[in-house]
N, CA, C and O atoms as CSV, one atom per row, in Angstrom:
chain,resi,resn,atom,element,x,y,z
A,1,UNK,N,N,10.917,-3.762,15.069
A,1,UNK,CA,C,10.427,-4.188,13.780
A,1,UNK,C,C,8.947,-3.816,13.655
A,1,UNK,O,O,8.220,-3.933,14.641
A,2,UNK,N,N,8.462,-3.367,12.469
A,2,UNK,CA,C,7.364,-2.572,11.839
A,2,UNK,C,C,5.734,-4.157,11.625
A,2,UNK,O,O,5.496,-5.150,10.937
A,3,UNK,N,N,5.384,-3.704,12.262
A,3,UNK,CA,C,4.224,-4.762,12.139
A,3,UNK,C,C,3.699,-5.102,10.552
A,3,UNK,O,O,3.401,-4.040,10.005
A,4,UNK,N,N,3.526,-6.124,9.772
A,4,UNK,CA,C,3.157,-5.883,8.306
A,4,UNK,C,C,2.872,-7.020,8.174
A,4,UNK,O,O,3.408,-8.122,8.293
A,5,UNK,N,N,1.359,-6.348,7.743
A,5,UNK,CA,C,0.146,-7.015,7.484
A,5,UNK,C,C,0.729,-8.303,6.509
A,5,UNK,O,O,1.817,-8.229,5.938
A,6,UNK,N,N,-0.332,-9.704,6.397
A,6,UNK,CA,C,-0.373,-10.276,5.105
A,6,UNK,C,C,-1.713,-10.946,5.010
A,6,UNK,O,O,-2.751,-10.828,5.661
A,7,UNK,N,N,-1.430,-11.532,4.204
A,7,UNK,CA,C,-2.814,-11.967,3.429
A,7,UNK,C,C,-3.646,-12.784,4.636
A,7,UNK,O,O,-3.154,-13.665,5.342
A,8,UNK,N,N,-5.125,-12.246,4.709
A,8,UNK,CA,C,-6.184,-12.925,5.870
A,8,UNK,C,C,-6.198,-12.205,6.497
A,8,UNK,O,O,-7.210,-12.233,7.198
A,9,UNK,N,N,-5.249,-11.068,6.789
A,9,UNK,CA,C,-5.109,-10.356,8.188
A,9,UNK,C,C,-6.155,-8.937,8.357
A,9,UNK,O,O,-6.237,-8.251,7.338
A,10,UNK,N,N,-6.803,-8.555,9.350
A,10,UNK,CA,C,-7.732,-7.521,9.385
A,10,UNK,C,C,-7.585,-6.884,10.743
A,10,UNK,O,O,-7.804,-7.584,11.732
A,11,UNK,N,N,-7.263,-5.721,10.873
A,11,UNK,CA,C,-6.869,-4.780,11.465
A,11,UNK,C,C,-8.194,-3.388,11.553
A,11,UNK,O,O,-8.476,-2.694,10.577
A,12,UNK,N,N,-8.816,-3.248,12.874
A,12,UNK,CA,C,-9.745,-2.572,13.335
A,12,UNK,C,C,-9.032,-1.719,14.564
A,12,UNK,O,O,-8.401,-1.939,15.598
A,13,UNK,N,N,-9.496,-0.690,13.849
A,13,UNK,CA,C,-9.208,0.657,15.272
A,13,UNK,C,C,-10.579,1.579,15.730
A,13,UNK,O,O,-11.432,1.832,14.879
A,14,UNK,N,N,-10.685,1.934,16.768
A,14,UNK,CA,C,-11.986,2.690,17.201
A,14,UNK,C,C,-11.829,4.686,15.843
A,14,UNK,O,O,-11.028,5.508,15.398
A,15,UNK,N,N,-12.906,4.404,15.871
A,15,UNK,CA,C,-13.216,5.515,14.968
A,15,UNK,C,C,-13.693,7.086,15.742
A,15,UNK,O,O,-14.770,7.349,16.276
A,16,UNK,N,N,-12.581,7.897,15.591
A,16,UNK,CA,C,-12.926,9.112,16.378
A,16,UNK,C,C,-13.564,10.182,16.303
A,16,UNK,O,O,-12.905,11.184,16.577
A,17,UNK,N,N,-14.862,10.366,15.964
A,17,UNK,CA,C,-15.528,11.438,15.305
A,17,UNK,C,C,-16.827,11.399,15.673
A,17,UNK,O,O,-17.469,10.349,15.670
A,18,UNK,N,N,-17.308,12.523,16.013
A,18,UNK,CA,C,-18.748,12.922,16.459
A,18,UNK,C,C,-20.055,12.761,15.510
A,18,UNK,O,O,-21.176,12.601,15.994
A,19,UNK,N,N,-19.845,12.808,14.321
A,19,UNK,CA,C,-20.637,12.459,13.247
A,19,UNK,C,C,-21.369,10.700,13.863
A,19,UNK,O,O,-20.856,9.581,13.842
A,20,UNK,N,N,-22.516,11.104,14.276
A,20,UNK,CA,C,-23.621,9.589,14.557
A,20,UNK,C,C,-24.057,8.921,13.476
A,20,UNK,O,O,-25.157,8.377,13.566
A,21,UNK,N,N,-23.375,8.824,12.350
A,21,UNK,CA,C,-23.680,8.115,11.150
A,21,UNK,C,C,-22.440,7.497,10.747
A,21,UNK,O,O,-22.390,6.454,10.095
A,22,UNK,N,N,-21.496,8.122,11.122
A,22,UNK,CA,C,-20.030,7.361,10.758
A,22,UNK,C,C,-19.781,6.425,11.548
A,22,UNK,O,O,-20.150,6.404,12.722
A,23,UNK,N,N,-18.922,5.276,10.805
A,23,UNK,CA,C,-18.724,4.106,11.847
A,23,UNK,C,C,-17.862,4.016,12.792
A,23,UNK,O,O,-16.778,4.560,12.580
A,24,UNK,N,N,-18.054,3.362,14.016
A,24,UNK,CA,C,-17.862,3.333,15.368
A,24,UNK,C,C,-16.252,3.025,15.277
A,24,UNK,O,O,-15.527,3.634,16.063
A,25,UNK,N,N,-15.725,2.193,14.440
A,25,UNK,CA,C,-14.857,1.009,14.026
A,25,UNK,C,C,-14.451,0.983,12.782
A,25,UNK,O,O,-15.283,0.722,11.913
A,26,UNK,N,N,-12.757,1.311,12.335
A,26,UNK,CA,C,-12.610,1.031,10.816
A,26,UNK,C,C,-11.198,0.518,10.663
A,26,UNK,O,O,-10.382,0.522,11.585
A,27,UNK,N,N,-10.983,0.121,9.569
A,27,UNK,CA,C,-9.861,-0.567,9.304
A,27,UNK,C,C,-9.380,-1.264,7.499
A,27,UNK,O,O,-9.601,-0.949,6.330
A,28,UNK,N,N,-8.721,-2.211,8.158
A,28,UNK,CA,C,-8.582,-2.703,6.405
A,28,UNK,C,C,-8.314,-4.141,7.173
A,28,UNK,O,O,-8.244,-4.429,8.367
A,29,UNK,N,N,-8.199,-4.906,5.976
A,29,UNK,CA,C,-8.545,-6.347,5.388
A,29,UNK,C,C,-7.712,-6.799,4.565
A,29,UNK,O,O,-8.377,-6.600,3.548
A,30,UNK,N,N,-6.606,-7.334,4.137
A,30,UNK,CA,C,-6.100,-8.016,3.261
A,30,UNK,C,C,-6.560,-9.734,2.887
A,30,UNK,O,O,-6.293,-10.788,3.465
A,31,UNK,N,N,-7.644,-9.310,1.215
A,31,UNK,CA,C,-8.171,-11.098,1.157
A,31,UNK,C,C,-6.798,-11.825,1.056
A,31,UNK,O,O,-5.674,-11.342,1.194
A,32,UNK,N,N,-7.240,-13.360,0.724
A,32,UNK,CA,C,-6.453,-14.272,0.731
A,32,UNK,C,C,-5.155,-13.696,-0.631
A,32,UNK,O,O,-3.926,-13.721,-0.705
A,33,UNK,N,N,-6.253,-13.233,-1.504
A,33,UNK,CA,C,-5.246,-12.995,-3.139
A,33,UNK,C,C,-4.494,-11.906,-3.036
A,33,UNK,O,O,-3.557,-11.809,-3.829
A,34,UNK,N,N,-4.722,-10.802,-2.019
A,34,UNK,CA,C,-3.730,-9.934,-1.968
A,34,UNK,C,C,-4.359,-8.756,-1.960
A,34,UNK,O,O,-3.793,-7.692,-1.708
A,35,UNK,N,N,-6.014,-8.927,-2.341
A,35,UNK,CA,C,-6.592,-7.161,-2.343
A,35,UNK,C,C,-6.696,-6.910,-0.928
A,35,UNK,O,O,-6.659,-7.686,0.027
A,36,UNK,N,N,-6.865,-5.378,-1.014
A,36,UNK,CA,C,-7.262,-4.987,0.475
A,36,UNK,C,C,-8.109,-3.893,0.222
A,36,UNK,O,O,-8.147,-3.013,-0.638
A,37,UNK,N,N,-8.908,-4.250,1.402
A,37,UNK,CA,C,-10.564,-3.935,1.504
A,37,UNK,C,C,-10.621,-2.500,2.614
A,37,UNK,O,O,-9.580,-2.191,3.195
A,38,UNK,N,N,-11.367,-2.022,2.747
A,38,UNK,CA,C,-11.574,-1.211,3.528
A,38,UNK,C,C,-12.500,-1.951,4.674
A,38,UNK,O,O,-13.223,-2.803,4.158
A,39,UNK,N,N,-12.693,-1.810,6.443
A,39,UNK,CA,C,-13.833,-2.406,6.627
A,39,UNK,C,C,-14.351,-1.167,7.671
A,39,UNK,O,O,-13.641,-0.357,8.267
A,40,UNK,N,N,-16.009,-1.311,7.689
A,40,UNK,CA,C,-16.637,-0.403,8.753
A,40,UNK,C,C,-17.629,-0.711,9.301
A,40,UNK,O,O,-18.705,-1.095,8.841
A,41,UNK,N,N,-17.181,-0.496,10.664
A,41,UNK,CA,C,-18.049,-1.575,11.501
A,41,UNK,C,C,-18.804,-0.156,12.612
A,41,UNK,O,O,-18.229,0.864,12.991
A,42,UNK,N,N,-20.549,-0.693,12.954
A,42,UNK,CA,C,-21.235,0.226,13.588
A,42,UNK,C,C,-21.784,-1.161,14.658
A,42,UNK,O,O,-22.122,-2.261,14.223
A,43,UNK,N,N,-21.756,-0.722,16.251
A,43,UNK,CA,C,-22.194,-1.753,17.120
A,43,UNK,C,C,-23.846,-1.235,17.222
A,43,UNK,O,O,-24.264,-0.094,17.420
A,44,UNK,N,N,-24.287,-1.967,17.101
A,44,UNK,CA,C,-26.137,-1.991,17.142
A,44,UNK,C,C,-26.525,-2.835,18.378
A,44,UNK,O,O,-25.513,-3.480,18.652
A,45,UNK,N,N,-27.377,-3.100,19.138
A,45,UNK,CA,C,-28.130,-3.183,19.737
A,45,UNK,C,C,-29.470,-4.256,19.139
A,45,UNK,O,O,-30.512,-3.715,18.771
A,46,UNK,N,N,-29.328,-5.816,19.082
A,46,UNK,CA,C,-30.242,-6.593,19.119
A,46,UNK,C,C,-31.038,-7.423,19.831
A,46,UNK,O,O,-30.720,-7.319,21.016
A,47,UNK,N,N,-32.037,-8.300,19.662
A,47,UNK,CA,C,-32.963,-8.939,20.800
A,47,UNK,C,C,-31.691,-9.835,21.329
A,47,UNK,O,O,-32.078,-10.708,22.106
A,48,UNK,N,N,-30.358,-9.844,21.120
A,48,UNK,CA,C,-29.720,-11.349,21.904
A,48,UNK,C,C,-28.706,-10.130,22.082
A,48,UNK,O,O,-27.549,-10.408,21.769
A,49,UNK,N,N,-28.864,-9.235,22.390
A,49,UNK,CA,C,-28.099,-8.142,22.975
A,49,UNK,C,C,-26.748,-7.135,21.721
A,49,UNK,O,O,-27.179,-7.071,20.569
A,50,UNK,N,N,-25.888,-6.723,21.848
A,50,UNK,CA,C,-24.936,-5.987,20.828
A,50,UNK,C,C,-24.259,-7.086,20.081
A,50,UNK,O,O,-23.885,-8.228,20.345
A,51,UNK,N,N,-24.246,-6.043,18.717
A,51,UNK,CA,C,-23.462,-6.844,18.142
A,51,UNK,C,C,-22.738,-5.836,16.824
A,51,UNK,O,O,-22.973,-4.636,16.681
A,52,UNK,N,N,-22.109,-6.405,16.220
A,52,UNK,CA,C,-21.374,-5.604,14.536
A,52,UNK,C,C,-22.295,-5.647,13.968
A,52,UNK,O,O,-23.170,-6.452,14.288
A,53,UNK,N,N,-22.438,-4.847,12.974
A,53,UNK,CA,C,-23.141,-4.573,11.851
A,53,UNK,C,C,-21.667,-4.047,10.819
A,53,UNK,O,O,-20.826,-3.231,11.196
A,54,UNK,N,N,-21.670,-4.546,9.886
A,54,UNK,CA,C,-20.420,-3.713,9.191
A,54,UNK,C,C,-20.604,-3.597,7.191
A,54,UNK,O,O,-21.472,-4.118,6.490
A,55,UNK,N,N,-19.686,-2.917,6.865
A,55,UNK,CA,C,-19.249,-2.635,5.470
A,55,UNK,C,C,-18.131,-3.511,5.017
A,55,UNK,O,O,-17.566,-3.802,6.071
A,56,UNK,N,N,-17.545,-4.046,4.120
A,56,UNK,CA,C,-16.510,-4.143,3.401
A,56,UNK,C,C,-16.584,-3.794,2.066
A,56,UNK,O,O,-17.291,-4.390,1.254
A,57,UNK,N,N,-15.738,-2.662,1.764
A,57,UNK,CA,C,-15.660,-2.192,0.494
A,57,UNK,C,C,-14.262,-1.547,-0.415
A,57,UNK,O,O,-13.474,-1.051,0.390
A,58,UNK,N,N,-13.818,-1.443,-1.697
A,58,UNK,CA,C,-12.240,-1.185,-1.851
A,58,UNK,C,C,-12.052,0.185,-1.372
A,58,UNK,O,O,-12.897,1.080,-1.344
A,59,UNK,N,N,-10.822,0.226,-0.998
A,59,UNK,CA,C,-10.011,1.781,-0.334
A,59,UNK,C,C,-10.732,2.272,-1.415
A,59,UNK,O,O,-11.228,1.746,-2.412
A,60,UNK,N,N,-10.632,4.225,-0.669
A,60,UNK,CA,C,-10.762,5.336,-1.706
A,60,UNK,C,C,-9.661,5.817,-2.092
A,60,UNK,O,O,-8.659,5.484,-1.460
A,61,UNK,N,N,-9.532,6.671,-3.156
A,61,UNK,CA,C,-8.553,7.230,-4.000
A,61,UNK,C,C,-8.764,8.493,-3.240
A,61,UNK,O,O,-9.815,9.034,-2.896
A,62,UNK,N,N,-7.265,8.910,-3.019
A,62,UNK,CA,C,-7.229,10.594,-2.618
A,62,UNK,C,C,-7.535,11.633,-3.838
A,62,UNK,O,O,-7.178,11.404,-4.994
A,63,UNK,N,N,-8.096,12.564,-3.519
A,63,UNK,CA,C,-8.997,13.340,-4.065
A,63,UNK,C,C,-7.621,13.364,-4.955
A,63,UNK,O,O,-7.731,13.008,-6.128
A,64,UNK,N,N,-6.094,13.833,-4.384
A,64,UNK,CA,C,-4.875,14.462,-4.960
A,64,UNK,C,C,-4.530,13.681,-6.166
A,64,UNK,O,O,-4.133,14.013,-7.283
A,65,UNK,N,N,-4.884,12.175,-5.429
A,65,UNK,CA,C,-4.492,11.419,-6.890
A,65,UNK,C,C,-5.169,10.938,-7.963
A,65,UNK,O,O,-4.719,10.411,-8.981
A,66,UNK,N,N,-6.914,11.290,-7.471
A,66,UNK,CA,C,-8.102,11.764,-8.732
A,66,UNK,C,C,-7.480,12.618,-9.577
A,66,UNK,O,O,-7.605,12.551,-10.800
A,67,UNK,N,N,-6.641,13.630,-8.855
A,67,UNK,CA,C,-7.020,15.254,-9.632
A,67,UNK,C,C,-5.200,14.766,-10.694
A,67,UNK,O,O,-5.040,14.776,-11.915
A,68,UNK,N,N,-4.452,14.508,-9.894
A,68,UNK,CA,C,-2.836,13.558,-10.918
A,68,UNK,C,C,-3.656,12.648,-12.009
A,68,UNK,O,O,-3.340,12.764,-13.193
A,69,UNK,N,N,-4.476,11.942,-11.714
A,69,UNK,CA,C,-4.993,11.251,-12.642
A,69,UNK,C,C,-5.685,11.790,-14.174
A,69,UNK,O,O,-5.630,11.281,-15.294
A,70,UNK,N,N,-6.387,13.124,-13.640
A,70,UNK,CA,C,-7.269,13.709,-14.752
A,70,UNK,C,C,-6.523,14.388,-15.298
A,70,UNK,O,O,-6.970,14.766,-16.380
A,71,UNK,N,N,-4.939,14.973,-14.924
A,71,UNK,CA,C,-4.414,15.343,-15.958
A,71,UNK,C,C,-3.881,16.899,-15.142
A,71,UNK,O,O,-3.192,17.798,-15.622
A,72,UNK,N,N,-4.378,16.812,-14.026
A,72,UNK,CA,C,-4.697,18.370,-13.344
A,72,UNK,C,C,-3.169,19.306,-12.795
A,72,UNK,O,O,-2.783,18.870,-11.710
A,73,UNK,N,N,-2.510,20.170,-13.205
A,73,UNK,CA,C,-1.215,20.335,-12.570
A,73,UNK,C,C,-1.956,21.565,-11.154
A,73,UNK,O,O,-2.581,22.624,-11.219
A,74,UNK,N,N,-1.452,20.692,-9.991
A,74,UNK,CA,C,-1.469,21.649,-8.844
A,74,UNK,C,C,-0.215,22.738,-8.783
A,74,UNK,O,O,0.948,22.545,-9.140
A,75,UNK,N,N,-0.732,23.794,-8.289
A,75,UNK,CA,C,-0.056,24.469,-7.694
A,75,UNK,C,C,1.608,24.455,-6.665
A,75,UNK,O,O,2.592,25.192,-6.605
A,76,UNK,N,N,1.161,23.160,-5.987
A,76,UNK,CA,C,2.380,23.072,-5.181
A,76,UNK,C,C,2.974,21.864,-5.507
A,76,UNK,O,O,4.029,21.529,-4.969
């Protein structure tokens, strides 16, 4: 049986990419009402030693379904 998410639940995986500005850590968030969030988390280095620093913000739209949206007929 397929693991599935519900409401409260937040799910973080390590982030694989060489880019030193992208976050370390990302995932999603389902609030209590049912939205789901994007989250991104960078570990920093403070005077009481490491800790999160993070983002929460809504998913992005695939570019594919920007371009379905504006009206755009692709090719394939």
């Amino acid at each position: 049986m397929a693991y599935e998410a519900k409401p409260g639940d937040v799910s973080i995986f390590k982030n694989q990419t060489d880019n030193p500005k992208a976050p370390q850590y990302t995932g999603t968030c389902i609030a209590p009402d049912g939205t789901t969030y994007r989250i991104s988390l960078w570990v920093k280095e403070g005077q009481k030693g490491k800790f999160f620093s993070g983002r929460m913000e809504e998913p992005r739209q695939s570019n594919v379904q920007n371009s379905q949206d504006e009206g755009d007929d692709l090719p394939f």
